[in-house]
N, C-alpha and C positions, 0 to 999 in steps of 0.2 A: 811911054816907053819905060818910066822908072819900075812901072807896077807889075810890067812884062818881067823884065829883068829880074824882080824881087824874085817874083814866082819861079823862076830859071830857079835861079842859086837855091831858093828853099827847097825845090824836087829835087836839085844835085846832092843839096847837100844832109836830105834828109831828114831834117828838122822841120818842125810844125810850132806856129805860136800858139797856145793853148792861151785862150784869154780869161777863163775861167771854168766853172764846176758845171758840169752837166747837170744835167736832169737826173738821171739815176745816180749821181753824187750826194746833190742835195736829198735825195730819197733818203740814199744807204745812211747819211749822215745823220740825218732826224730820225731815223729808229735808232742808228746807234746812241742816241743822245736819251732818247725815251727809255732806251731798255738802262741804260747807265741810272736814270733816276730815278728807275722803280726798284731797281735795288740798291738806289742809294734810300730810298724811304724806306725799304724795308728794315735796312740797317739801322738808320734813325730810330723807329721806331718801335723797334727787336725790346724784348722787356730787358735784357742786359746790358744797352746802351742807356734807354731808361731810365733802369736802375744807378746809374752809374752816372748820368748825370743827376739826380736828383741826390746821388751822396756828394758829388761835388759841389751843388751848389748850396746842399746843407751845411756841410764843415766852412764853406766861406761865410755864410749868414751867423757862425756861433762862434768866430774869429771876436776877441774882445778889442774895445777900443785903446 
């Protein structure tokens, strides 16, 4: 009788428990996460990032003691 009732009140009241991510969620979400870190690598590895790391880590390496 509880599970009847549940179901009542949810169609009254319009609301659905979503228990989690679908299928085409988890899709959208793994391309959206692939295409984030192929230009995140792009950027990484842009010769202006590059560049710019390896002046950074040079001026720390000729820092005197």
């Amino acid at each position: 009788m509880k599970i009847i009732w549940f179901r009542v009140r949810t169609a009254l009241s319009g609301r659905r428990s979503d228990a989690g991510m679908s299928t085409s969620e988890y899709a959208m979400g793994t391309i959206a996460a692939c295409a984030f870190a192929a230009v995140l690598y792009k950027v990484v590895t842009s010769e202006v990032v590059s560049t710019a790391l390896q002046s950074t880590i040079g001026k720390a390496l000729d820092v005197p003691f």
